[in-house]
Residue, then its C-alpha position, 0 to 999 in steps of 0.5 A: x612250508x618248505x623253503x625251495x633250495x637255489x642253487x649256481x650251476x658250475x656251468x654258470x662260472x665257466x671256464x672257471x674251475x669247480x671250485x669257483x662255483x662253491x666260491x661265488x654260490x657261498x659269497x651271493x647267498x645260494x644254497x648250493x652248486x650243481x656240478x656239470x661233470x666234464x673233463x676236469x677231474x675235479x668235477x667228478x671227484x668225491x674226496x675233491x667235491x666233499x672238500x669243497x663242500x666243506x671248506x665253503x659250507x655249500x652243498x652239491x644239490x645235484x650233478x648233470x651228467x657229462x651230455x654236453x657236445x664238449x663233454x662228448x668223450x667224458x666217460x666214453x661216448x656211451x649215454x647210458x654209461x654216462x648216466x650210471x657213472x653220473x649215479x654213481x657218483x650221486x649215490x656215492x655224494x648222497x644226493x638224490x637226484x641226477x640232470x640228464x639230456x636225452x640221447x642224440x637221434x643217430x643215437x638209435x640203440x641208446x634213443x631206443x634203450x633210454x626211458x627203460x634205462x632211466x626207469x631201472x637206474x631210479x627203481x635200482x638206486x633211488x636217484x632221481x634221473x630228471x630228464x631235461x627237455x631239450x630243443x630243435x636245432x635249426x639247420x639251414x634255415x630248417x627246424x631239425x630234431x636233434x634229440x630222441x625220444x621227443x618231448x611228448x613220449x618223455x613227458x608221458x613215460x619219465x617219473x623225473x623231469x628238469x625244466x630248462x626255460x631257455x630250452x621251452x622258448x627255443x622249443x616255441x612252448x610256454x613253461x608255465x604250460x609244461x608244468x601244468x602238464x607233467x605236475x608232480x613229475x617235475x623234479x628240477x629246474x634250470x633257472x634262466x630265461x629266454x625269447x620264444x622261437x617264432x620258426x624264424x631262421x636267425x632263431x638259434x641260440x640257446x641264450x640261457x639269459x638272466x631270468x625276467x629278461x626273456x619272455x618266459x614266464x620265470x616268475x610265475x613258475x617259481x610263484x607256483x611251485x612255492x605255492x605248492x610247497x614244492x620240493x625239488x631245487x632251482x639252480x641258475x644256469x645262466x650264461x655270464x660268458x656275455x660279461x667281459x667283467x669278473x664284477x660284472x659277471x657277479x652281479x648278474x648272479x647277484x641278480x639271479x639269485x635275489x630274483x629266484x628268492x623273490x619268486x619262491x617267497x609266498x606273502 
């Protein structure tokens, strides 16, 4: 049976460096780091990243491409450069697969272009674009879609998908659900957790808490996917930004790693 790969995503340790992402993953036990490319150079450096690799004998396992609103200039304002530049990379790191978040909607030649071009990129190099679902924002008191295409045209038309459980409760869906939907298209997970939006107004963060602490069902998920001998990887992606400690902030990944450990240990 496969043992499930847990990674720390550098988005988990910042504004810290990349390098303390290698630092803190090898330090609690986690098999790997997922790199969030961003403005620092380090982040999207090979000779940089396969230093780190080996100097803490820890893994990249993926890399999300740089479609964060603070990385909005990262690799020109192009979503689809983002993402060959993101595969690149990956090609060049030999890693198989690639996080990406679907355009936003005023995006329309991107939204229009997106699943053709996620298609090509995987048929033409053989990495996995695992699209993310994202969430509505809400504005004013209103739900907006912010992302296009919608969740359901992704779900039906990517071969590779990410499940981000603080985006499905921001979402109002279940991610126990989601799985049982797409099946053997789900190729990553975000590990984190959150409280389901009920349409209320004041719902509108993405907490990305420490799994079990939301309403999601976390466990199960990962329960079931080490029953099916799954073979993708779960990276914590957690905000630790709440913990005013650098102690503090490792016991909160201390305690995401041995929950995800927990949950994909079939007895």
């Amino acid at each position: 049976m496969n043992k499930i790969p847990i990674g720390l995503s550098s988005t988990a340790v910042y504004p810290s460096p990349v390098s303390k992402a290698f630092e803190v993953a090898s330090r609690l036990g986690y098999d790997g780091v997922e790199i969030m490319v961003t403005h620092s150079p380090n982040s999207r450096s090979i000779q940089n990243l396969k230093m780190l690799e080996d100097k803490y004998e820890t893994e990249v396992l993926s890399i999300h491409a740089p479609n964060l609103i603070l990385t909005h200039f990262v690799w020109g304002q192009s979503h689809y450069n983002k993402m060959f530049r993101t595969v690149e990379l990956a090609q060049e790191m030999g890693i198989k697969t690639i996080v990406v978040h679907p355009p936003m909607k005023q995006q329309r030649k991107h939204v229009n272009e997106f699943l053709d071009n996620v298609a090509e990129l995987e048929i033409s190099t053989g990495i996995e674009v695992a699209v993310e679902n994202m969430f509505p924002w809400r504005v004013k008191g209103k739900e907006v879609a912010m992302y296009a295409p919608s969740w359901d045209e992704i779900t039906e038309r990517a071969a590779n998908l990410t499940l981000d459980f603080s985006h499905a409760a921001l979402s109002g869906l279940n991610a126990l659900d989601i799985v049982n939907k797409v099946g053997s298209r789900l190729s990553h997970i975000h590990l984190c957790d959150g409280h389901t939006a009920n349409g209320s107004a004041d719902k509108v963060m993405d907490e990305h808490a420490l799994p079990g602490e939301g309403d999601q069902p976390v466990a199960e998920v990962l329960q079931l996917l080490s029953s099916q001998d799954w073979d993708g990887a779960i990276v914590a992606e957690v905000n630790t930004r709440q913990f005013k400690s650098p102690v503090a902030k490792l016991k909160a990944l201390k305690q995401t790693v041995d929950f995800a450990k927990l949950h994909t240990t079939v007895k």
